[in-house]
Each structure stands twice: as C-alpha cells, then as structure tokens.
C-alpha distance (Angstrom), angle and dihedral (degrees) to the residues before:
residue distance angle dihedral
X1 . . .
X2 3.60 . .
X3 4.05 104.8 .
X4 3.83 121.6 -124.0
X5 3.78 121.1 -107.1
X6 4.01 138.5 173.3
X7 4.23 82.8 -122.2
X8 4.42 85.2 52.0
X9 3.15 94.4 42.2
X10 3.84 100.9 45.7
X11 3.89 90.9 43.1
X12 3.57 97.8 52.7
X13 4.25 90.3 37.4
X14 4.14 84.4 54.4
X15 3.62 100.7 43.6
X16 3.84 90.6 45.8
X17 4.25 78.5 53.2
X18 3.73 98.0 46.3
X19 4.46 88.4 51.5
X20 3.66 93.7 42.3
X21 3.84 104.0 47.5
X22 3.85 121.9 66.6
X23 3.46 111.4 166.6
X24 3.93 97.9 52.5
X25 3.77 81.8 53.8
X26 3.53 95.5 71.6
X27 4.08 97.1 31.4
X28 4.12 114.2 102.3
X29 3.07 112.6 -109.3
X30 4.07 101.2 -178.9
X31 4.22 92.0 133.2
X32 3.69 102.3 70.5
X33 3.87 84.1 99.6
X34 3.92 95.5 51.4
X35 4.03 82.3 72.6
X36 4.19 100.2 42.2
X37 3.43 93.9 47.6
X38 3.36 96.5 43.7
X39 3.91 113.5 95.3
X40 4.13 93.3 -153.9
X41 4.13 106.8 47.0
X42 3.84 110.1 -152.2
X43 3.76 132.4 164.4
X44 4.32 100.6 -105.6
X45 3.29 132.4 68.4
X46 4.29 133.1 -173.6
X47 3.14 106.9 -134.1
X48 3.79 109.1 -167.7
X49 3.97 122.1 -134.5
X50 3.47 136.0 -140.6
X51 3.60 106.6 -79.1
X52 4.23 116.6 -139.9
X53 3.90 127.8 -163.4
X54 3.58 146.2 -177.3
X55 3.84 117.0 -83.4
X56 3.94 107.1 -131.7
X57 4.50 123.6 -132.7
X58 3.60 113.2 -154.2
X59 4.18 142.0 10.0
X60 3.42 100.3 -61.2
X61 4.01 124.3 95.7
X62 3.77 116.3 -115.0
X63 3.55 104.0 -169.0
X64 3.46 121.6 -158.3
X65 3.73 138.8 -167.6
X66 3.43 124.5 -121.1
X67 3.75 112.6 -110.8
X68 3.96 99.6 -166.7
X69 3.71 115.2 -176.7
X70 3.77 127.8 -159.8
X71 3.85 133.0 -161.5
X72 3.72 124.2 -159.6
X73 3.74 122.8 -131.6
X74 3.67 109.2 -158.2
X75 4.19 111.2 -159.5
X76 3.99 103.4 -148.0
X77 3.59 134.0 -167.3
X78 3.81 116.8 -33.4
X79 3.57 120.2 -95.2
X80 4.25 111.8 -131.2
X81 3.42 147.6 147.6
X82 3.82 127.5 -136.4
X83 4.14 133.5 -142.4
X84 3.55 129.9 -173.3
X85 3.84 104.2 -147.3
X86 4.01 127.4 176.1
X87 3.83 124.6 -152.1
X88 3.93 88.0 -91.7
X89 3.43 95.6 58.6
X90 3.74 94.1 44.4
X91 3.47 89.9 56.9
X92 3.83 92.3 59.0
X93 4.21 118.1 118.1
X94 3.59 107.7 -91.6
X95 3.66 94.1 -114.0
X96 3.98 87.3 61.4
X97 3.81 92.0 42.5
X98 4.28 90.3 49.7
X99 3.91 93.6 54.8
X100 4.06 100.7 30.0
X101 4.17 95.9 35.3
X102 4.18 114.5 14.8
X103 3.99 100.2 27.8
X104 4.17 89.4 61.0
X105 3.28 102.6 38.3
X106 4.27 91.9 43.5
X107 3.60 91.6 46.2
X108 4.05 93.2 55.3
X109 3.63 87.1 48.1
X110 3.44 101.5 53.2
X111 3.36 96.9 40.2
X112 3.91 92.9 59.2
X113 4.04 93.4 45.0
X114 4.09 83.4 48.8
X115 4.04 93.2 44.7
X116 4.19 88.0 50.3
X117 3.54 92.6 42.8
X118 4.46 87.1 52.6
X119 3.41 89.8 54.4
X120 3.47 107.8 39.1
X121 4.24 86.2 59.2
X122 4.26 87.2 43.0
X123 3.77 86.3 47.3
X124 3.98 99.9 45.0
X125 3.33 96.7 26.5
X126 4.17 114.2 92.7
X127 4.48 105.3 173.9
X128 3.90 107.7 81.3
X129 4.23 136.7 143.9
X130 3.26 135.2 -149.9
X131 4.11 137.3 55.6
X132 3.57 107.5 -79.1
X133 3.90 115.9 -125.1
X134 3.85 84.3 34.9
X135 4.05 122.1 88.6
X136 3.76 112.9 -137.2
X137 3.87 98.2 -109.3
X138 4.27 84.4 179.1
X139 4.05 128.3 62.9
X140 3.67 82.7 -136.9
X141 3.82 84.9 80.0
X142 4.18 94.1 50.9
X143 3.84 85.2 40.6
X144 3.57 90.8 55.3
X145 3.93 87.1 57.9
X146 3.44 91.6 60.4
X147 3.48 94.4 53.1
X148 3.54 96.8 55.7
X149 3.77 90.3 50.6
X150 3.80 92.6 48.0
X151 4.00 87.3 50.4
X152 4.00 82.3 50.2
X153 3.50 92.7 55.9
X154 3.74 103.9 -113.1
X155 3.80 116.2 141.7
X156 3.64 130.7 -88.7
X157 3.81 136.2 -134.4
X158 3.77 147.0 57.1
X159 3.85 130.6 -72.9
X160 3.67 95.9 80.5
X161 3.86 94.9 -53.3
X162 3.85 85.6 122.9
X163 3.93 133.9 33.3
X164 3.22 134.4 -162.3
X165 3.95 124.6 -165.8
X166 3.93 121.3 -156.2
X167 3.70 131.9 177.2
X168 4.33 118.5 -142.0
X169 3.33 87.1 -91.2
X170 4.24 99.4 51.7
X171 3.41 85.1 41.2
X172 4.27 100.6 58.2
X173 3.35 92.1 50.0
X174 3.79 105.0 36.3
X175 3.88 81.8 58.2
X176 4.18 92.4 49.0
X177 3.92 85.0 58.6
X178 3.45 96.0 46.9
X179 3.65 96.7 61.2
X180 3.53 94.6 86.7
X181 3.46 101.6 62.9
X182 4.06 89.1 49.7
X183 3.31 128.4 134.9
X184 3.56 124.1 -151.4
X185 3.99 96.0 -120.7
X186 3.99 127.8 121.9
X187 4.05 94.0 -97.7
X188 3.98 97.4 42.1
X189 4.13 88.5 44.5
X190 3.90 85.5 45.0
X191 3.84 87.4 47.6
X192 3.68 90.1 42.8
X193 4.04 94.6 50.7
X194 3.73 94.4 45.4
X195 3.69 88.3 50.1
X196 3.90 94.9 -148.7
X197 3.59 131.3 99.3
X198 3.79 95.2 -151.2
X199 3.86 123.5 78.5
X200 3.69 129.5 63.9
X201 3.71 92.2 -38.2
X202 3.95 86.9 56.9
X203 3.97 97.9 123.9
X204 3.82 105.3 121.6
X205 3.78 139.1 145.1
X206 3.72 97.4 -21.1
X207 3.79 107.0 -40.1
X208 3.72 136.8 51.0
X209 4.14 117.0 -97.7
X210 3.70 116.8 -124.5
X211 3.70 133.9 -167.2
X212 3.74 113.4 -126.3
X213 3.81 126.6 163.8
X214 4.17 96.2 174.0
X215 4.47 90.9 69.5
X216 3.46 108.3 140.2
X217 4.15 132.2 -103.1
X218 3.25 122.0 -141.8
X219 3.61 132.9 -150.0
X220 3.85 113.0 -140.6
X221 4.03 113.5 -143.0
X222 4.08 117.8 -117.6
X223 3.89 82.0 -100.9
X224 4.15 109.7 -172.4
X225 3.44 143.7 -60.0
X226 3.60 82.0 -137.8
X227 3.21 129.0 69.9
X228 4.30 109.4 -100.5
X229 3.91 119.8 -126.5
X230 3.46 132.8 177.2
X231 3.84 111.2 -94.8
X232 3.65 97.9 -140.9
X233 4.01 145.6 9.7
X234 3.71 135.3 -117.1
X235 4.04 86.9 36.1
X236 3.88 118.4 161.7
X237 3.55 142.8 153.8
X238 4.55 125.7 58.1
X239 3.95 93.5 -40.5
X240 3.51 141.4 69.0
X241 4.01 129.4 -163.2
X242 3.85 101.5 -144.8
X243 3.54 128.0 -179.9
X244 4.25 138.3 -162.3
X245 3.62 103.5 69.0
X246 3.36 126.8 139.6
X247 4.19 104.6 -91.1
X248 3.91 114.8 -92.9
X249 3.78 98.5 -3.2
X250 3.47 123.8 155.7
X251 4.09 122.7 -139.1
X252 4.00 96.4 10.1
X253 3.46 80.7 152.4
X254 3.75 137.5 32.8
X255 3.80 132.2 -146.0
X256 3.84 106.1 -106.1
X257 3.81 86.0 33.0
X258 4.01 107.5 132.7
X259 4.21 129.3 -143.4
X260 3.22 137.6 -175.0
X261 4.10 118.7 -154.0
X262 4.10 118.4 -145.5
X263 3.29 111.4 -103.9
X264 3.44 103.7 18.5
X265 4.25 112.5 105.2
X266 3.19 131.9 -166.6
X267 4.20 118.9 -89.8
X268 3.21 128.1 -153.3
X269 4.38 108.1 -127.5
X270 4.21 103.0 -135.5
X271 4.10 97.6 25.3
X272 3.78 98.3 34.5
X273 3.68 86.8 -148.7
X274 4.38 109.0 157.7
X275 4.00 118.5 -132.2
X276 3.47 105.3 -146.4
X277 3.96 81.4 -168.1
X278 3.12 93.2 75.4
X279 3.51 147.0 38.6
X280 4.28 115.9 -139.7
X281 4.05 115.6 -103.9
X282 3.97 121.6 -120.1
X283 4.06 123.4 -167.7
X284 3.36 122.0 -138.0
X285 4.00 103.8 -133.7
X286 3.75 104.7 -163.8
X287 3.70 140.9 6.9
X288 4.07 117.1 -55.4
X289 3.75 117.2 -141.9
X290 3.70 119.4 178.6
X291 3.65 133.9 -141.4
X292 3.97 138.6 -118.6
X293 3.76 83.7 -79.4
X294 3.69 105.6 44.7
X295 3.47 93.5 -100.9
X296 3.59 132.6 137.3
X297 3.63 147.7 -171.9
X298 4.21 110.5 -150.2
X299 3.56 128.5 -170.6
X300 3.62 121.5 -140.9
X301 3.65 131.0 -139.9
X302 3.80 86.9 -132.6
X303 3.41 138.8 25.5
X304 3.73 127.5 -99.1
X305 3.59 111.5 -130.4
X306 4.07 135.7 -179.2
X307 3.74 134.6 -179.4
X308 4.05 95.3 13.4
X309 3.71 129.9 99.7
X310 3.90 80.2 -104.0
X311 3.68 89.8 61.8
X312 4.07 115.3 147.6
X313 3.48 102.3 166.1
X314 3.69 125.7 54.5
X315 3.89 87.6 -150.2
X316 3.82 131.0 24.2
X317 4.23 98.4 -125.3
X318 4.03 118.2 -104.3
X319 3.50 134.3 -127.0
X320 4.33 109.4 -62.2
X321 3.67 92.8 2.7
X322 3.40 102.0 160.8
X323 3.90 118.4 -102.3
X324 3.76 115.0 -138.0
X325 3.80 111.4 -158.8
X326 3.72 114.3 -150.3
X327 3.63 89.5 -18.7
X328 3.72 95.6 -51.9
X329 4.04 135.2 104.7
X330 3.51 128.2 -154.8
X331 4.12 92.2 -96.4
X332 3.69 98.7 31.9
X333 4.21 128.9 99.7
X334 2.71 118.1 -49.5
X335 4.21 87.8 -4.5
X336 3.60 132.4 -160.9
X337 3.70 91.2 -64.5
X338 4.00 88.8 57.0
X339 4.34 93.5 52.1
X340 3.84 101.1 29.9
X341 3.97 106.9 123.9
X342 3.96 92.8 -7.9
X343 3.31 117.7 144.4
X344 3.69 118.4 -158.6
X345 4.60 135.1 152.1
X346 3.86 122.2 -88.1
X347 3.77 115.9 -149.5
X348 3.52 114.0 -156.0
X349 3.90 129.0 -127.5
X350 4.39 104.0 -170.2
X351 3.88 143.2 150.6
X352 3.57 112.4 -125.4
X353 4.16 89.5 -100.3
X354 3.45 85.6 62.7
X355 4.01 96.4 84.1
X356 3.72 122.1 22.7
X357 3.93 128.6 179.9
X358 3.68 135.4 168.5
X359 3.67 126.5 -152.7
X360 3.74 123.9 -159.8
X361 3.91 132.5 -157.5
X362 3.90 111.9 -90.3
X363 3.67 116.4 -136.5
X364 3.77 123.1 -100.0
X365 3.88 121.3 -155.5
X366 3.54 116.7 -113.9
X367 3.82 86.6 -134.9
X368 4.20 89.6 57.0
X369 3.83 114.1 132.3
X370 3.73 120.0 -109.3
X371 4.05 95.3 -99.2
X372 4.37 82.0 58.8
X373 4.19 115.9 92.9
X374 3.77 144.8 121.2
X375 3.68 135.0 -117.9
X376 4.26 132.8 178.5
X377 4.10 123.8 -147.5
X378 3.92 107.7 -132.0
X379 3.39 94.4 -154.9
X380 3.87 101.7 48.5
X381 4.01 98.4 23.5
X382 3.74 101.3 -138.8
X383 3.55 113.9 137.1
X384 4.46 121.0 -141.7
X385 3.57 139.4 -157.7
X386 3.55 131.7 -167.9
X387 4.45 111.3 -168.5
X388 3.89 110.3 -177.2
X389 3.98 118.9 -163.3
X390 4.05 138.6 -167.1
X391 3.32 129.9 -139.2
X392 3.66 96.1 -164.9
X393 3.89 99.2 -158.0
X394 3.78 99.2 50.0
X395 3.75 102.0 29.8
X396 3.42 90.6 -124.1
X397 4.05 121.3 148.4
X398 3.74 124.3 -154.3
X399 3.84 109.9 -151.3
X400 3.63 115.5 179.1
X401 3.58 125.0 -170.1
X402 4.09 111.8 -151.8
X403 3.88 135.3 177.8
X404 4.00 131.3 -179.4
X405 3.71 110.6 -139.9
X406 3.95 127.8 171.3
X407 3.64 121.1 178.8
X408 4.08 135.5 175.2
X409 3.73 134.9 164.3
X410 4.05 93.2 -104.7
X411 4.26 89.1 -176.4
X412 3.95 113.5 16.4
X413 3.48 92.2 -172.8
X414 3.62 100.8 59.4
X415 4.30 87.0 66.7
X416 3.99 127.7 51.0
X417 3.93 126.6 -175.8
X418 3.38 132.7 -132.7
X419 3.72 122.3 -131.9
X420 3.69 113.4 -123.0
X421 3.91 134.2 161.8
C-alpha cells in the first residue's frame, strides 16, 4: 500500500487540476514573481500594458510622452474544498483515497477557479459575433471571430497562438459544419469519428479548439421598446449618456451587456487603420437604470477614446445615433424584443494576453501536521496547499485543500465571444 504524504497528495491533487481546468491553461500567468520577490506581499498588483504611439513623417523629431497605463489585479479569497476524514479512511490505498477523497474535492475546485475565470473574460471582454440565443451552426461565425481579433491586432497562427473555447453544444455542431471541408486523411477521419473539434486533434481555422463546460451566460437587460440613441455628441471617456428606455426601469441594461454606437468603427491599435465593417464594441460594466425620462447614464468597461494613440473609435458617436445592443436594433432580426432578458452561453475566441492571473503561495502554520504542505505547477503557475487537522477526541482529521487565484482581462481586445444559446 503506497503510504500517504503532503508531496502524494499534492501531486496527484495538481495533476487532477492541470487535466480538469482549460481556461487557466491558456491564461498568462507572467506575475507570480511580482509577489515572491516582493519583500511586502499585498493583494494588488499594476500590471503594465502595452504602450502605443504615433508613427512620425519627415526629419523633424516629434517627441512624445509616454502615456503608460496600469491595471490592477486584485487576488481574492482562496478557492478550496474541505473533507472530513477519520483514521480509517486515511489509511485507505491511495488509489481509493484519489477517486473517493482528492478527485471530488479537485474537481469542485477547479471548476469554480475555471467558472470565475469564464466570466471574468465574458464580463470584461467587449468584441464578440454571432446572434445570441442562436448557436453558430457555420464556421463563418468562428471565422468571423478571428477577424475581429486580427482587426484588433492580436496575433495570428497556430501552435497555441490562438484559442478557441466551446461548450458540448458549440462543439456538435461546429463539427457537423466542418464536414464539408473534410478530407479523407487519418486526422480529419479521426476528427470526423470523434465528432468534436476539441481534443488533441483541436487545430482548426487559426486557433486550437478547447473543451470548456464553465463559459459564461449572460443575462440580457429588458432593453426598450424604443429604439436607444445616444443622448449627446462629442462623448468620450468610461460612460455613456443614452437615451430611449422605457421611463424609470430598472436593469434595461446588464453588466457584460455589449453596444455598438453609429458611427463609430472599429480601429485597429498599432496601424490605426478604420474598418468600416464594423463598428467598435463597448461593455456595459454595471447595472443601467433609467430615469423619469428614459434616460440613462452607462458605464463602460472601457474607455472610449478618439484622436490618441489609444484611439478605438474612428469617430466619437453624434447626437441619436442609433445604439445597437449586442448587434441588434430595436427593428432588426430578431430585435430587441427577440434578446431582451435572454440568457444564452458565450464561447470565447482569445490570445493568451487576453487573460492574466497570478497565484501566490498560501501560508502554512508552523504547527501543521506532517500530511500538511504546499507545492506550485511550472507550467500552469497556480500555487496549492494542503493543511491537515486533529480533533483529538473523535479521531477526526480536517484536510483542506486551498488555492490563491487572481484573474483580469489585461487586453480585451485581443479575445472576442461567440454568441451561443
């Protein structure tokens, strides 16, 4: 019988982590060493992003300042899972202790660090395609996606440069479409008899296909029976004064709803080059009341900027431009009528830069028993603790399992999601 050990215990609990999560797989997670180098540990981090400029014509110097901008990621309370063991069961082979003890516990974990991690990139993140309610039943839709983020200047290519992040039901039906480009070789026909597009044949159209049951669902707001316009020009910066609601209406919109402003097209962030195909993507950040006269003021996710090297509109919207809301206007198809209060799945198209977290070693009592320790995965960064307890009457051990994990959407516009149902 193999005997139990923090090191067993922690190796088996992390490599049960590392095969059940997907998403934290493909997040960056660079900052770990912003905390163990750092003599004072705190909760925040800056992290710095990219910085963009103004390309100069001619011999004379155009100096510009350096406009560097920072955004804090906050680690919160741990994520665990708890078991009440007695002596018996600790004395159980460590096969029977992996599927009866660790499996559970690991699996609950990782599936709330995963389902966090889905909706902090739904909720931060403002580019997606698709009709929501309605799964993509063509590639055109996921190829769509990586237009957007090629437009946004995120990288290109295979090799893990790009990810894309399906539920069960994404998945069936992107692989029905895909039949007709098939070829009869042994990875299409493998591809083809599995009937999925994820696992390790997952190479398709530009980014690798993932499996990931924790995506996000959003709740649309009750939006308008009229149609929603911009309540004022020239307006820049994280809100928005809207107007068209219905009067005095609470949650018309809801935060990770997305709009798009007339007028304002997408631009892409190093060439500066305007899409008149499409129009740029705002999130709404919290929940939009409106007033006694159907007005509202929103706050955005990100800011809307003109005329800087952070520009990502090619236009700042006019007075009564229309406001499309998740692609839709009030008369359009389906309409505002056909997505108010629907909830439906995202799946998530992103570049690893996309989502970054950190995860910092958790304290372990000096007084911990010998079955208590910590360990850290090089390859995915997320540190582990394992803290066993007595109760010395009842025989009873406490054995907690605990990991740190913050996570924020560092560069929004290097991910886009794709509406589902």
């Amino acid at each position: 019988m193999a005997l139990l050990t923090s090191d067993v215990i922690l190796d088996e609990a992390m490599e049960r982590y590392a095969t059940q999560s997907v998403i934290m797989q493909l997040a960056d997670g660079r900052y770990d060493k912003q905390w163990s180098t750092s003599p004072t540990k705190g909760d925040t981090i800056a992290i710095r992003l990219p910085v963009y400029a103004s390309a100069r014509r001619g011999e004379r110097a155009n100096p510009q300042a350096i406009d560097e901008r920072l955004v804090n990621l906050v680690i919160p309370p741990a994520y665990g899972s708890d078991s009440l063991l007695t002596d018996r069961q600790l004395a159980m082979e460590l096969t029977d202790f992996k599927s009866q003890v660790l499996e559970p516990h690991i699996d609950s974990i990782s599936s709330a660090v995963a389902k966090a991690a889905c909706s902090t990139v739904s909720l931060g993140v403002s580019q997606f395609v698709g009709v929501p309610g309605v799964t993509p039943t063509s590639l055109d839709t996921y190829q769509s996606a990586h237009t957007i983020l090629t437009q946004s200047g995120t990288p290109a290519g295979l090799g893990g440069v790009r990810s894309m992040l399906v539920d069960a039901n994404m998945d069936q039906y992107a692989a029905a479409a895909g039949r007709t480009f098939y070829n009869p070789t042994a990875e299409i026909s493998e591809r083809y008899r599995t009937g999925s597009m994820a696992g390790k044949l997952g190479d398709f159209g530009g980014a690798t296909w993932y499996m990931e049951q924790a995506l996000y669902q959003q709740i649309i707001g009750s939006l308008s029976t009229s149609q929603i316009q911009v309540n004022g020009a020239n307006q820049s910066g994280n809100s928005i004064n809207l107007k068209g609601f219905v009067a005095s209406q609470n949650g018309v919109l809801n935060p990770g709803d997305k709009l798009q402003f007339f007028g304002s097209q997408q631009v892409h962030p190093v060439l500066q080059t305007v899409y008149a195909n499409t129009m740029s993507f705002f999130t709404v950040a919290q929940t939009v009341n409106s007033d006694s006269s159907g007005h509202a003021a929103v706050l955005l996710t990100e800011a809307i900027e003109f005329g800087t090297p952070y520009a990502n509109v090619s236009a700042l919207a006019a007075d009564s431009a229309n406001v499309y809301v998740w692609g839709q206007l009030l008369g359009g198809n389906p309409g505002y009528a056909g997505i108010a209060n629907l909830v439906f799945t995202t799946g998530i198209l992103m570049h690893k830069s996309a989502l970054v977290y950190a995860s910092p070693d958790l304290d372990l009592p000096s007084n911990a028993d010998k079955l208590s320790g910590r360990t850290r995965s090089k390859e995915m960064k997320i540190a582990m603790r394992v803290w066993r307890d007595a109760d010395i009457m009842s025989g009873e051990r406490i054995t907690r399992l605990d990991i740190l994990c913050g996570h924020l959407v560092g560069q929004p516009r290097k991910a886009c999601l794709i509406c589902s149902m």
